[in-house]
One Martini backbone bead per residue (centre of mass of N, CA, C, O) as a GRO file, in nm:
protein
  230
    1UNK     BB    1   0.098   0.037   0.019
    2UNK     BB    2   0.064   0.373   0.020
    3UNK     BB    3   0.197   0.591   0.241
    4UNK     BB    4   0.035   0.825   0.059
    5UNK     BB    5  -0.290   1.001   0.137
    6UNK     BB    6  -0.556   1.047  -0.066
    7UNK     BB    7  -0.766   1.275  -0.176
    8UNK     BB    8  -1.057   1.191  -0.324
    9UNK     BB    9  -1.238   1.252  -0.653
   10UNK     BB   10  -1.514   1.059  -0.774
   11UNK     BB   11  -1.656   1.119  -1.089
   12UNK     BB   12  -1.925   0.915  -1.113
   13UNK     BB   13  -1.958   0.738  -0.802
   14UNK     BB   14  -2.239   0.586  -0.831
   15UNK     BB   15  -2.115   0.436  -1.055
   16UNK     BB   16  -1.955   0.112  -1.099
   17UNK     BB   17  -1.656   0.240  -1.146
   18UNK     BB   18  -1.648   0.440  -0.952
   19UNK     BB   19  -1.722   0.281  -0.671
   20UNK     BB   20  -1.539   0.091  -0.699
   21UNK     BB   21  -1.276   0.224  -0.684
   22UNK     BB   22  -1.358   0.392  -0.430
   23UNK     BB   23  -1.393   0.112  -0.202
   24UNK     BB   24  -1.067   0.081  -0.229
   25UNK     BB   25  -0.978   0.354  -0.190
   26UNK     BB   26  -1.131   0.314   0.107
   27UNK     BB   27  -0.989   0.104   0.242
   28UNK     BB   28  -0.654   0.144   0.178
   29UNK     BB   29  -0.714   0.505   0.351
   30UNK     BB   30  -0.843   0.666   0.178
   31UNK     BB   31  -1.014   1.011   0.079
   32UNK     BB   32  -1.337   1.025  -0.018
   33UNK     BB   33  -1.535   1.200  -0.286
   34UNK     BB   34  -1.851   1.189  -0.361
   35UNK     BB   35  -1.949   1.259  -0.692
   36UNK     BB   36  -2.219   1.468  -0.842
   37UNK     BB   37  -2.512   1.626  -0.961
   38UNK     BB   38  -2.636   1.554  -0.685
   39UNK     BB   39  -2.640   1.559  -0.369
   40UNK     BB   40  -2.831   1.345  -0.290
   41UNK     BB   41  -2.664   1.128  -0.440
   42UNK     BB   42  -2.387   1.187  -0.302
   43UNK     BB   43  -2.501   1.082  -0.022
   44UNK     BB   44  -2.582   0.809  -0.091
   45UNK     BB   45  -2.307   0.709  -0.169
   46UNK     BB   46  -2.160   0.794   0.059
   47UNK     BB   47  -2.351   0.613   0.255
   48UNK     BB   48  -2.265   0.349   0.136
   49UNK     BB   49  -1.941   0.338   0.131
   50UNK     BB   50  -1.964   0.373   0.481
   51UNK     BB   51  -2.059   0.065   0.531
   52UNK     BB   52  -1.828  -0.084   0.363
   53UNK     BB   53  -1.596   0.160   0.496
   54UNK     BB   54  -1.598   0.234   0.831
   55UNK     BB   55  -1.295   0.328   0.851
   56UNK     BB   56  -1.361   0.582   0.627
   57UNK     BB   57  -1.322   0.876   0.450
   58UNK     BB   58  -1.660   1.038   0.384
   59UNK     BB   59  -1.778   1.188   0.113
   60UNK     BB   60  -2.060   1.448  -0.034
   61UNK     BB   61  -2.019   1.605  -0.382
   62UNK     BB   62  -2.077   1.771  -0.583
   63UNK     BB   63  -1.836   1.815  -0.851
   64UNK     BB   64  -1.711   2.073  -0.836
   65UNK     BB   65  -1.655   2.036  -0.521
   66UNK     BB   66  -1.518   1.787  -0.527
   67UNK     BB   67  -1.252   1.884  -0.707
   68UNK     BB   68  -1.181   2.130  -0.482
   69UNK     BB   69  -1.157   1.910  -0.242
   70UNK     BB   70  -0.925   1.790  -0.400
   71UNK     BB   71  -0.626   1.639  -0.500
   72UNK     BB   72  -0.776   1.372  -0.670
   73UNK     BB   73  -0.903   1.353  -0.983
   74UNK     BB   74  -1.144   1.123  -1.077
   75UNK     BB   75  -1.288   0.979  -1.408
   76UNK     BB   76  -1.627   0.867  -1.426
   77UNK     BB   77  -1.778   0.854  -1.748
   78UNK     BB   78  -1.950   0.857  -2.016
   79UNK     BB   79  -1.857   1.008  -2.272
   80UNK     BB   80  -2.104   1.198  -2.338
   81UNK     BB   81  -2.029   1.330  -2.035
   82UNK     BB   82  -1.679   1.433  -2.059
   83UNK     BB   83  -1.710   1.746  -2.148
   84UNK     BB   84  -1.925   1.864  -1.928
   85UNK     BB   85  -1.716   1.749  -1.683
   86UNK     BB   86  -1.498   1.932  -1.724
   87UNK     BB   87  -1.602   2.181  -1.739
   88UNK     BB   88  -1.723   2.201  -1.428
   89UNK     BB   89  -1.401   2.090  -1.314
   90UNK     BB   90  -1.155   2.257  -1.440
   91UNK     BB   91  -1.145   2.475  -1.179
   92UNK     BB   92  -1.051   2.194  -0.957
   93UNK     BB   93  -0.775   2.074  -1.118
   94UNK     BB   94  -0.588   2.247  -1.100
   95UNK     BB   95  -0.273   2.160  -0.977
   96UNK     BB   96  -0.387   1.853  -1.070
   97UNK     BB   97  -0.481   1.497  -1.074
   98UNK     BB   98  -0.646   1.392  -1.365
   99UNK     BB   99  -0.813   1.090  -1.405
  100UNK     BB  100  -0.912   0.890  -1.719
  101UNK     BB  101  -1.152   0.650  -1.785
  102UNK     BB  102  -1.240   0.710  -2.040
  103UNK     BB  103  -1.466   0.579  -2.310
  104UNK     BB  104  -1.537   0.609  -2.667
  105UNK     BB  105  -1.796   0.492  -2.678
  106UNK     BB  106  -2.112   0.446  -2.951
  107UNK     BB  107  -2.359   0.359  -2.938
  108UNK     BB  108  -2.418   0.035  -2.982
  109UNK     BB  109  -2.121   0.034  -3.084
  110UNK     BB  110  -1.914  -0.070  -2.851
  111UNK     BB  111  -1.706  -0.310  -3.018
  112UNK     BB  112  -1.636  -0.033  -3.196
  113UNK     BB  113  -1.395   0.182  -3.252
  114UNK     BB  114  -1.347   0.471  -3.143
  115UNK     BB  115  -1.226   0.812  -3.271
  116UNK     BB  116  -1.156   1.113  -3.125
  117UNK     BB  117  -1.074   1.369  -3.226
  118UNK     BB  118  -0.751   1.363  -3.071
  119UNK     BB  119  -0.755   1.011  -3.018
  120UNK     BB  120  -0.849   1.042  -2.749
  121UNK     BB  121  -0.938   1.097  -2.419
  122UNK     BB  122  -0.767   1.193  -2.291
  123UNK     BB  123  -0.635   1.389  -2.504
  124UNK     BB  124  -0.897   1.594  -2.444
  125UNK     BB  125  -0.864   1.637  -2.167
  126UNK     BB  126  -0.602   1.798  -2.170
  127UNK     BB  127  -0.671   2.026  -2.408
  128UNK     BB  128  -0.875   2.134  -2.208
  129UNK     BB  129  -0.716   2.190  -1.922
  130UNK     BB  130  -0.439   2.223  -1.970
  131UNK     BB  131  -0.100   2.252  -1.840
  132UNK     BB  132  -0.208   2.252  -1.522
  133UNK     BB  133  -0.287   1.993  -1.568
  134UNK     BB  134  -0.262   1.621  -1.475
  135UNK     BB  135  -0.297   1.365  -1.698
  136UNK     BB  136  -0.420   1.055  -1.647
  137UNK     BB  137  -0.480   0.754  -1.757
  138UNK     BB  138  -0.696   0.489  -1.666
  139UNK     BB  139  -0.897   0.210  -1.600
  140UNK     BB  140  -1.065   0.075  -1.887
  141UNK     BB  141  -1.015  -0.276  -1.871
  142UNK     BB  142  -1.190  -0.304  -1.619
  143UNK     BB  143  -1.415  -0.447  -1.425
  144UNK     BB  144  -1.695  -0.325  -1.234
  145UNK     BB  145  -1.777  -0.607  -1.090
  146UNK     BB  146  -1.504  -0.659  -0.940
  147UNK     BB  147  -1.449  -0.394  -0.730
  148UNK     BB  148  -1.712  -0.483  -0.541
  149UNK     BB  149  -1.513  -0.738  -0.466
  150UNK     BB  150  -1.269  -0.773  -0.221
  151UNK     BB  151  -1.173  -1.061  -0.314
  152UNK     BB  152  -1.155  -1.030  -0.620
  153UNK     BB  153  -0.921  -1.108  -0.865
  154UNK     BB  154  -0.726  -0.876  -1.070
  155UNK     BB  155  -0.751  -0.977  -1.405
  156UNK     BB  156  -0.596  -0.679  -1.459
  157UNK     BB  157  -0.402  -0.460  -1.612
  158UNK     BB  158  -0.266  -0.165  -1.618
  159UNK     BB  159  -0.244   0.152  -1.816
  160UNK     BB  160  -0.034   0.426  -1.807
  161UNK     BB  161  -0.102   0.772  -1.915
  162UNK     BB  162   0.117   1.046  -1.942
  163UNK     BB  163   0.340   1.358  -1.963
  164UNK     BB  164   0.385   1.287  -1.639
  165UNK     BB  165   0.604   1.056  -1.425
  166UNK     BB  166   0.495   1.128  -1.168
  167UNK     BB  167   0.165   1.095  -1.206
  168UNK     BB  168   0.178   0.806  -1.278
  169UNK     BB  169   0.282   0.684  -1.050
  170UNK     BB  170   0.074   0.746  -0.848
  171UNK     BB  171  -0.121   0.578  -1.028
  172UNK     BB  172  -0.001   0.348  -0.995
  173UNK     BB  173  -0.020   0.318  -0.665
  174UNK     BB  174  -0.359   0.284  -0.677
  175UNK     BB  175  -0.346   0.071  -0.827
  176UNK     BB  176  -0.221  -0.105  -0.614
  177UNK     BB  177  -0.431  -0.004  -0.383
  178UNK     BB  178  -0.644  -0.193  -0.609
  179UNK     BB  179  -0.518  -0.484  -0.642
  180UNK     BB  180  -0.318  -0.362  -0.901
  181UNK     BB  181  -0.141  -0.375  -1.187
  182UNK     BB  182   0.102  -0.129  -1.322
  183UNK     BB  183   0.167   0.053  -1.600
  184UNK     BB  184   0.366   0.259  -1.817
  185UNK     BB  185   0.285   0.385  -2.111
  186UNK     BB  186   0.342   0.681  -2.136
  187UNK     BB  187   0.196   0.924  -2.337
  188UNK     BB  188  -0.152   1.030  -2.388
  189UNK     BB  189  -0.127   0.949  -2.671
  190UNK     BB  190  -0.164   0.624  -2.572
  191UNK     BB  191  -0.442   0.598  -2.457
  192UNK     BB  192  -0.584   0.444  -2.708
  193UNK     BB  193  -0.496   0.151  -2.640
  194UNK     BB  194  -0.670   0.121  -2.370
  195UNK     BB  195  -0.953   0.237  -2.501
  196UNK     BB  196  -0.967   0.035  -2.739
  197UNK     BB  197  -0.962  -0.230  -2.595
  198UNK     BB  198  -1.249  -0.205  -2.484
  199UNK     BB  199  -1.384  -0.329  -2.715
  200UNK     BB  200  -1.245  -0.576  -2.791
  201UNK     BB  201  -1.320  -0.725  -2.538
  202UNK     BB  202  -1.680  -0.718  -2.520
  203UNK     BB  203  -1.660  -0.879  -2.775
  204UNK     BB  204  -1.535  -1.148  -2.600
  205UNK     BB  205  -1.723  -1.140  -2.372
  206UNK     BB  206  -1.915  -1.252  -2.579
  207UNK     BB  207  -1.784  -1.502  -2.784
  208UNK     BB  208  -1.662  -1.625  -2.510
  209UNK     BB  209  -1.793  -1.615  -2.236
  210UNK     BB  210  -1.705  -1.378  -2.049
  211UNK     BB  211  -1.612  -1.251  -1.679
  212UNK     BB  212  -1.433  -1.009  -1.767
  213UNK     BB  213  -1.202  -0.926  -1.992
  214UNK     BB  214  -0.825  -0.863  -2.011
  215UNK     BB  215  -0.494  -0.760  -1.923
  216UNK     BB  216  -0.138  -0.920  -1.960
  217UNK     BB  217   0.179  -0.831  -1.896
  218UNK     BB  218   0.504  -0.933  -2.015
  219UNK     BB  219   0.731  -0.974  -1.876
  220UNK     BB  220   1.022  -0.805  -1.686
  221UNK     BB  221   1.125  -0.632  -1.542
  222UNK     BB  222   1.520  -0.548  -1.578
  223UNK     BB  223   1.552  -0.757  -1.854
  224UNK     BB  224   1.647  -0.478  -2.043
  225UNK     BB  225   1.755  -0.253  -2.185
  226UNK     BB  226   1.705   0.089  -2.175
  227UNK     BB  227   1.637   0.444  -2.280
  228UNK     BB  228   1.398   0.523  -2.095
  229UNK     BB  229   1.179   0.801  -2.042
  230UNK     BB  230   0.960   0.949  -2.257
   0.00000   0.00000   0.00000
């Protein structure tokens, strides 16, 4: 578990991927604020939260006040939400990490691979939040049916992309606190392969009736000279 323990603030916690991942890292040890387009559902939620994780500190707050007042905001919401609540909360983003779980679907067509103006989901929100914000993209191929059962194992790793690899690390470390492995993805516009990669799993959690497919990077950490982070 990471020895530093951050506010985080979960914009679409009461959606099933966002309250996964609130739950694990509240749990975890860290602070919780589970934002909401309306107070009463803020608090709805963040009172589920505090109920299975009954030793942490959980808030509820609409969103842009969620945001202003976490060090960490992540950002659950599906893609037509992702614009409009980008605009509410950022000015409560400036000077920290927002974490985007964003995946591009257009329904129906969720199984085929949608690239949006920027070519990504997080790339979009970089270039909208500007270099105030520091954006990393991450937590896209996660079944969220899985984040709230904290017996069980995330059989999927994590790619983690990102402008800044201070920003990524911390999220590395996140992912590391919700039980899960995590590697650096590289920078913002590599996000769309783990974006893209959300529809081909759908797909085959279809054609193969899997039960939440995912994805696990190979071969060992120092086993090849690297040429550096870039």
């Amino acid at each position: 578990m990471s020895e530093v323990k951050y506010s985080i603030a979960v914009i679409g916690g009461t959606g099933a991927l966002g309250f996964g991942l609130a739950l694990r890292w509240a749990t975890a040890g860290h602070d919780i604020i589970i934002g909401s387009r309306a107070q009463d559902s803020a608090d709805r939620g963040a009172a589920r939260l505090a109920e299975m994780a009954p030793d942490a500190t959980v808030s509820g707050l609409v969103n842009a006040a969620a945001a202003a007042a976490a060090e960490v905001i992540v950002l659950t919401v599906p893609f037509s939400n992702q614009a409009p609540m980008l605009e509410a909360i950022k000015p409560g983003c400036q000077g920290k990490i927002m974490v985007d779980v964003t995946v591009p679907l257009m329904p129906p067509k969720v199984r085929t691979v949608h690239l949006p103006e920027h070519g990504s989901a997080g790339k979009g929100a970089q270039v909208f939040l500007g270099d105030g914000v520091r954006v990393v993209s991450a937590f896209q191929n996660v079944a969220a049916d899985h984040l709230t059962d904290l017996s069980h194992d995330i059989d999927c790793d994590i790619l983690v992309c990102g402008n800044d690899p201070e920003a990524r690390e911390v999220v590395v470390g996140l992912a590391v606190d919700a039980s899960m492995r995590a590697w650096h993805g590289g920078r913002i516009e590599n996000s769309v392969v783990a974006e893209a990669l959300t529809s081909t799993l759908i797909f085959m959690n279809n054609r193969y009736k899997i039960a939440g497919a995912g994805i696990r990077i190979t071969g060992a950490p120092g086993s090849a000279e690297t040429s550096g982070d870039h």
